[in-house]
Structure formats: structure tokens, C-alpha cells
C-alpha positions, 0 to 999 in steps of 0.5 A: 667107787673110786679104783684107788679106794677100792683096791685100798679096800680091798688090803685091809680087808684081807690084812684083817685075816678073817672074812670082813669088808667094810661097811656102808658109809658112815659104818664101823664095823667091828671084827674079832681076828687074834691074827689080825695085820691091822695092828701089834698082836692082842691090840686094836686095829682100825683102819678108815677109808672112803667115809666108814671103818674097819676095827679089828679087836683080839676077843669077842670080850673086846669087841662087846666094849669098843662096839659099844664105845666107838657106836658113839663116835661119827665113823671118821672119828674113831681114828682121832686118837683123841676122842677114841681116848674119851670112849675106850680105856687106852694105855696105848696108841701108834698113830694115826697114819695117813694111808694114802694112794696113787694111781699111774693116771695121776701121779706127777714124777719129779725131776732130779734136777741137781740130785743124781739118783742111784740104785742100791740093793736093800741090804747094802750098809750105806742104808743102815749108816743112814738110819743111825744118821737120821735117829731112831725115831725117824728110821722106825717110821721110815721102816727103810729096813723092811723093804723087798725092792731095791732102794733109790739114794742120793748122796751128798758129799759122798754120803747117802742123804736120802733113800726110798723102797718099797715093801710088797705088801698082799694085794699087790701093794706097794708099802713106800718107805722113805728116809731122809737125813736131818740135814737135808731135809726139805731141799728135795731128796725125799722127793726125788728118791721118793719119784724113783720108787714110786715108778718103780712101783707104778711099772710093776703093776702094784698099788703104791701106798704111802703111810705117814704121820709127819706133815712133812712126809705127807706133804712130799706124798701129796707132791707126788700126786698121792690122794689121802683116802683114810687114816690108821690107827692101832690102840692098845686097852687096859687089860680085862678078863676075857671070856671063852669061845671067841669067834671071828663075827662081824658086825656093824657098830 
């Protein structure tokens, strides 16, 4: 099996916190795991990678309804938000993300070229003034506020117009975040600083992972020399009653 699979494997199974590997290819498997890190708390996770699937759900009273409504669905359809809306009863969804990963054997730096890349610490205030900068929205996505490196930034007319870091993840995952503000998208920026942290990264010995759903943010991964091995999906249910006595049992929808 793929290295870069493996390892991704190998995250999300211990994210799951509760004993759990994914199944055969083609297979859903489904687990109960109130603590899952999958997803917000009392959601439903799911994470597919490499042809099969790992759901995790809050209640074995859960579980008996998607094991049943996802048992209908091919293992790379169940982070299609839109057929997953067809089979479950969902009030709510993030995603589906992108999860994709790279290894130092494939992955291709890029040249700062005009962009002069500068190191920050990741509590310095010229990142938060680039999150107002960039909306809401975008610096919820980019989770720019949440990393445990150090940040790469270049600057344009004195102001840092884009930034990129990483969260250590467990499994020695490197979690990339990059944010670029609107005016300089799509000259290069997210590239540039994205390079620098991947390095970083690649140097310390940990897996780099790059989650995102834009296009646009894919595609800089995907320059990079990231491969997409899977997708990410939390869902939120309609409440029902649950029953007692739930227990973390895996099974194989």
C-alpha cells in the first residue's frame, strides 16, 4: 500500500479514538465514539481514503441508522454530500474536504521568484490583520489561528498578503494552513508561502496534510506535488431518541 495512504490511514483511525482501521476496499465501516475527532461533538464523521470509509457516529442508536442508509451507498459515495442528504435525515454538513498528502520524494518547491518570504511567530498581530483582511469566512477555513509552527508571510506594500503554518496533528501530521488575502489571489502568494511550510514540515519529519475545499486551494496543493487520497465529511442528524448502553463496536456496513 501506498506510504502516503498508509500514514493517512493510520490518522484518522487514531482520531476516531476508539479501536477502528478501515475496511477492505469498497467497505464502510462504521463505529460508535462519542469523543470522536472526526467531527464536531454528537455529529457524524466520515473520512474515505484509498477506495473505503470510516464513519464515526455518537450512539449505537445512530450507528443502526446510517449503517443502514450508507449500506446503500458505493464507499466513495458517502462523502457526496448530496447523496448522503438522499439516505440520512441531515440538518447539517461541513464539507466535503479534500484530504490530501505528500511525501518528500514527490513534492516540488516553488521559487519565491518576486515574493520575499519572511518568518513570523504564530501569535504575531500582522496574522490576525490578515484574517480580518481576508473575511470570515476564508480565515475560518484557512484555521490560520490554530497553528503551532511558525508562520511564512509575504508582504505587499508593507502588508502581509499571505501566510501559511501548520498544526501538529497526532501521528506526526503536519495539518497546512494557508490564507491569502483577496487582492492577491491567484499571483502566487499561497504558493510561495505554502512551499515554505511545507518544507518546514518535510524537515521535521512529519506527514504534511492539505484539507480544503475551494478549487482554488486545491489546486495550489496539487502544484505542490500533493496527491488527493480521500475526502472529509462531518454531518449533522435530526435528533432521535437514543437508547442505552452504547458501546464502541465496529462493523462493516
Amino acid at each position: 500500500m501506498d506510504p502516503l495512504l498508509v500514514g493517512a490511514r493510520e490518522l484518522w483511525q487514531g482520531l476516531a479514538r476508539v479501536p477502528v482501521s478501515f475496511a477492505a476496499a469498497g467497505g464502510v465501516t462504521v463505529v460508535v465514539s462519542p469523543e470522536s475527532g472526526l467531527c464536531p461533538v454528537g455529529w457524524v464523521g466520515v473520512v474515505a481514503l484509498g477506495g473505503s470509509a470510516l464513519v464515526t457516529v455518537p450512539s449505537e442508536s445512530v450507528a443502526v441508522t446510517v449503517r443502514d442508509a450508507l449500506a446503500r451507498l458505493p464507499a466513495e459515495a458517502v462523502v457526496d454530500d448530496a447523496l448522503v442528504r438522499e439516505v440520512l435525515p441531515v440538518t447539517g454538513i461541513l464539507g466535503p474536504a479534500a484530504l490530501s498528502y505528500v511525501s518528500p520524494e514527490v513534492f516540488r518547491p516553488v521559487e519565491a521568484g518576486a515574493w520575499t518570504v519572511e518568518r513570523l511567530p504564530a501569535s504575531h498581530p500582522e496574522l490576525r490583520s490578515l484574517e480580518e483582511a481576508a473575511g470570515h469566512q476564508d480565515a475560518a477555513e484557512a484555521a490560520l489561528s490554530e497553528i503551532t509552527s511558525p508562520a511564512w508571510v509575504v508582504r505587499e506594500r508593507g502588508q502581509v498578503v499571505a501566510a501559511a503554518g501548520y498544526r501538529v496533528w497526532p501521528g506526526r501530521t503536519a495539518h497546512v494552513c494557508v490564507l491569502t488575502a483577496p487582492e492577491a489571489r491567484g499571483r502566487g502568494p499561497a504558493r510561495v508561502t505554502g512551499s515554505a511550510t511545507v518544507a518546514h514540515a518535510l524537515a521535521a519529519g512529519l506527514l504534511p496534510q492539505w484539507r480544503a475545499r475551494p478549487q482554488a486551494s486545491r489546486r495550489v496543493a496539487a502544484a505542490l506535488g500533493f496527491a488527493e487520497l480521500g475526502c472529509q465529511l462531518s454531518i449533522e442528524l435530526a435528533p432521535a431518541s437514543d437508547s442505552p448502553g452504547t458501546s464502541a463496536t465496529a462493523r462493516t456496513a
